[in-house]
C-alpha positions as CSV (number, residue, x, y, z in Angstrom):
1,X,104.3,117.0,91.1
2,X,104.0,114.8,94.2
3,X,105.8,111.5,95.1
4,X,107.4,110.6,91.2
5,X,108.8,113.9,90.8
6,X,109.7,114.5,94.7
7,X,108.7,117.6,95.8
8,X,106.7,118.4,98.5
9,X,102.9,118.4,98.3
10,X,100.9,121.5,97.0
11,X,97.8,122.5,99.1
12,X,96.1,122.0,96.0
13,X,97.3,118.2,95.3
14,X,96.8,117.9,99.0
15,X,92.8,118.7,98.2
16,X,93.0,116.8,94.9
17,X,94.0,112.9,97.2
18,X,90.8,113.3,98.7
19,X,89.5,112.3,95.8
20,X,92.3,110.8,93.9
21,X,93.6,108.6,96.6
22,X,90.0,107.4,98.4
23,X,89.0,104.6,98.9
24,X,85.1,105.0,99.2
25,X,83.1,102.2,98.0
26,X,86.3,100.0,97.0
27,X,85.0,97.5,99.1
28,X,81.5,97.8,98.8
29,X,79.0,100.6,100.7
30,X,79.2,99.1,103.6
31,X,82.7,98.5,104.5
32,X,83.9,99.6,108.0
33,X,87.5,98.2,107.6
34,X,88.9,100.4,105.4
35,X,92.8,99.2,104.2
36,X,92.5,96.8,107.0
37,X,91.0,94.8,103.9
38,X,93.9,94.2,102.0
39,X,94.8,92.1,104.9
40,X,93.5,89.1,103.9
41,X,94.1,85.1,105.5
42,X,97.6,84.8,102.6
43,X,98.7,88.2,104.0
44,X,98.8,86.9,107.6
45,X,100.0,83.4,106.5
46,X,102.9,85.1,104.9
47,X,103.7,87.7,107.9
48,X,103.8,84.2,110.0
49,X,106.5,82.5,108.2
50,X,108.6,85.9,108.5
51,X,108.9,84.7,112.3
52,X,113.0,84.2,113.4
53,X,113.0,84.2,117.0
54,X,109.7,84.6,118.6
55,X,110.8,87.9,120.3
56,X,108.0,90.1,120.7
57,X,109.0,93.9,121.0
58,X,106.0,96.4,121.6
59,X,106.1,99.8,120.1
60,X,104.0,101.2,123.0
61,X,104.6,103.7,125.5
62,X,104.0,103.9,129.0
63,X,100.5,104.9,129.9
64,X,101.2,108.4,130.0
65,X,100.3,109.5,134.2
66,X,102.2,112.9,135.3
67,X,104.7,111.0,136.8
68,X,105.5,109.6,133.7
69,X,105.1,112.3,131.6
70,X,105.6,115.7,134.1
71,X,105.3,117.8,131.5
72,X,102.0,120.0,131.0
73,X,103.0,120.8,127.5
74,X,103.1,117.6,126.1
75,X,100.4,115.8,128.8
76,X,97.7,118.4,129.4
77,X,95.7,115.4,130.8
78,X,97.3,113.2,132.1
79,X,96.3,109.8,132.6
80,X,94.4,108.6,136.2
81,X,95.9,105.4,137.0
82,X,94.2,104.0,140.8
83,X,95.6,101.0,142.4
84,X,93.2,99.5,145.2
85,X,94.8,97.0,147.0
86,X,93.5,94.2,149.6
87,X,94.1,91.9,151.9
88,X,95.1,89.2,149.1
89,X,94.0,91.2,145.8
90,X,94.8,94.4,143.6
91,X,92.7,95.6,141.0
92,X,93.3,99.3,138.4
93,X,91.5,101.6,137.4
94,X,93.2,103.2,134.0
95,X,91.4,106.4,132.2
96,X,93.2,107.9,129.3
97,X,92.7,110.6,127.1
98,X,94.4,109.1,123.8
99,X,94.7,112.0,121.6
100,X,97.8,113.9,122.1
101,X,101.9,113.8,121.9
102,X,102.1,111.3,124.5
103,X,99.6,108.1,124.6
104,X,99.9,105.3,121.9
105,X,96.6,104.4,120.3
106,X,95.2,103.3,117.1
107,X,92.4,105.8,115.6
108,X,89.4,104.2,114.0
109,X,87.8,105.2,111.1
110,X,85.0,107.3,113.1
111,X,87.8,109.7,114.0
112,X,88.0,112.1,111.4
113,X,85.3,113.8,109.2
114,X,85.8,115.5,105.7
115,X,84.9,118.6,106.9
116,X,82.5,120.3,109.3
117,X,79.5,118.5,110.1
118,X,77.2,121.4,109.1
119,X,78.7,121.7,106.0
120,X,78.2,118.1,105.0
121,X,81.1,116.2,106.2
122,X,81.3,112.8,105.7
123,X,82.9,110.0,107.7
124,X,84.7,107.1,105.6
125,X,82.6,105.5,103.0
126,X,80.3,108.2,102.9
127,X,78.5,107.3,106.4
128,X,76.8,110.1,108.7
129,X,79.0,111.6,111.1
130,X,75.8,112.3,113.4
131,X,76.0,108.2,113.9
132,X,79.1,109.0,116.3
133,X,77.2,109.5,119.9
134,X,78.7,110.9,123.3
135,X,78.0,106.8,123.9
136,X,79.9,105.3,121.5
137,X,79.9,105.2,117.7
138,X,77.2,103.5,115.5
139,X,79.6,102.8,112.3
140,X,83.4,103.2,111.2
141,X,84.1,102.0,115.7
142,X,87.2,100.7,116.4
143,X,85.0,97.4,117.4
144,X,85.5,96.4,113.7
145,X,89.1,95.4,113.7
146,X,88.4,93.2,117.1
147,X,89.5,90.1,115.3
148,X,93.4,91.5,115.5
149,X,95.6,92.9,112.6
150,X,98.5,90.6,112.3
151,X,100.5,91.5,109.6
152,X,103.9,92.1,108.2
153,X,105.3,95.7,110.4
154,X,108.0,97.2,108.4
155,X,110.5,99.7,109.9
156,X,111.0,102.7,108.1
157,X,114.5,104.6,110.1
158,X,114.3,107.9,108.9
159,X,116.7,109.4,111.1
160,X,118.9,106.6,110.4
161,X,118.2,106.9,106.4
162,X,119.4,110.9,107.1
163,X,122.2,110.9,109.0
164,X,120.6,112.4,112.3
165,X,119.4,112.1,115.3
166,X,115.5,112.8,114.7
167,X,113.1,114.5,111.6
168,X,113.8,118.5,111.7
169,X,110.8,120.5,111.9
170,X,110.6,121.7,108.5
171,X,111.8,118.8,106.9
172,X,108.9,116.3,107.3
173,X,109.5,112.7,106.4
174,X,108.2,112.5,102.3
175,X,107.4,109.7,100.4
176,X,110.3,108.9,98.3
177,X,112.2,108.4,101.3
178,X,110.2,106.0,102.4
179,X,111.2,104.0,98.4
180,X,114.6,105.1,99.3
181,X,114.5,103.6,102.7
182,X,113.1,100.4,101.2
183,X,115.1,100.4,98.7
184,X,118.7,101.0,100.6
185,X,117.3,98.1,103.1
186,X,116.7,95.4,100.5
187,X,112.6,95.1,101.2
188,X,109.7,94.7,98.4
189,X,106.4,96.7,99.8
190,X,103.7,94.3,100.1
191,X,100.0,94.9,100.0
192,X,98.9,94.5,103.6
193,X,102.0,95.6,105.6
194,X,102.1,98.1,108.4
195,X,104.2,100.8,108.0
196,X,106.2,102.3,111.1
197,X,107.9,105.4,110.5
198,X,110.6,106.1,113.0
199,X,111.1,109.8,113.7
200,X,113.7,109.9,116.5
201,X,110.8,111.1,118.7
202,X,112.5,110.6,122.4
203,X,116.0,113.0,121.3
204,X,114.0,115.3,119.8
205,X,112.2,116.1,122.8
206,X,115.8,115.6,124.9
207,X,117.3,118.1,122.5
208,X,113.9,120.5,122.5
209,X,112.9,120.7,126.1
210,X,111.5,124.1,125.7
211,X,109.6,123.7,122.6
212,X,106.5,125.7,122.1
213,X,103.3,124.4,121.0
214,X,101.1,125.7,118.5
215,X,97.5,124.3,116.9
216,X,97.4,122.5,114.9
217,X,100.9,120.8,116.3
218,X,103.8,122.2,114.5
219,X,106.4,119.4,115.5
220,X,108.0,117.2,113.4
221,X,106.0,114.6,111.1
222,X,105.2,113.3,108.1
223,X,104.4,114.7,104.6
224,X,101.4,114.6,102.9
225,X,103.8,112.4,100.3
226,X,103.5,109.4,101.8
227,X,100.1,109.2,101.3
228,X,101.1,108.1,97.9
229,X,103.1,105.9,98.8
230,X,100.6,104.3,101.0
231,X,98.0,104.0,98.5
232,X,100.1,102.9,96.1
233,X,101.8,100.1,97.7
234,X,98.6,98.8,99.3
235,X,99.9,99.7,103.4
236,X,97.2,98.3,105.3
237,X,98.2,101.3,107.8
């Protein structure tokens, strides 16, 4: 079952990667990087000489305020963005709840646990999740990739790969599509790359502007397939 035989992922294999697919230990007990590691200085050196043009293009959105995004739905907190302006200076003042539908951020390892606290979840490489404090977190902090992640980025189009205009609710992106993708597109996976997975996020919301939220989210995503394709292919993230 799984990625070779494509179909989707059982609940049960879906348990089974925890263990199948972890990476605890694979870089020693104390590792806070994670697959940031396959990332190493040939990696970079290679993702350098990919360079064409020198045109930058950021895959960030705009800092998420309710004028930017109205919407309750999708921005339930909004971001505070103050401007104090001077005679002959301005200055900001920027807080933002990342977590959500609507602000782009990168998730550290501290984020998620294996399960419950009191029931003896773990944070990556077995580490304590009490060491995460209202103040900050003690281990797996996103202070740990400060030195940059410069890698290859590789564009996955799965609308484009479909046919459509954006991923349908219940048919979340899987993993062979992401071989077929690669495949149809002419590129080799690499051990360190970053894969982006395009879901045709701004017409599904043109298309959907009514669409009710449940929790955990029910809109459209990935599968728990590409995991193994991930792991498999050494994706840095």
């Amino acid at each position: 079952m799984g990625l070779k035989e494509r179909t989707p992922t059982t609940v049960e294999e879906y348990n089974n990667y925890k263990i199948r697919y972890s990476n605890w230990g694979k870089w020693g007990d104390t590792d806070q990087k994670g697959t940031l590691n396959h990332i190493n200085a040939d990696v970079t050196k290679h993702s350098l000489s990919l360079v064409r043009d020198g045109i930058s293009v950021s895959c960030a959105n705009p800092i998420a305020t309710k004028d930017v995004i109205p919407d309750e739905r999708r921005n339930p907190r909004p971001a505070d963005h103050q401007m104090t302006i001077g005679p002959s200076t301005s200055a900001d003042y920027i807080g933002v709840f990342y977590h959500g539908f609507v602000n782009t951020h990168i998730d550290s390892l501290c984020h998620f646990f294996t399960g419950d606290i009191e029931d003896g979840g773990r944070m990556y490489n077995n580490m304590d999740p009490k060491l995460v404090t209202e103040g900050g977190a003690l281990a797996n902090s996103i202070e740990n990739w400060k030195d940059g992640i410069v890698t290859r980025g590789v564009l996955y189009d799965i609308p484009v790969l479909r046919g459509k205009e954006y991923v349908d609710i219940d048919q979340p992106v899987e993993g062979w599509e992401l071989e077929e993708w690669a495949s149809q597109v002419g590129i080799e996976p690499r051990a360190g790359d970053a894969i982006l997975i395009r879901s045709g996020y701004e017409p599904f919301w043109k298309d959907n502007p009514d669409f009710e939220f449940s929790r955990p989210p029910n809109t459209p995503g990935n599968s728990p397939s590409i995991i193994e394709y991930l792991y498999e292919t050494n994706a840095a993230l």
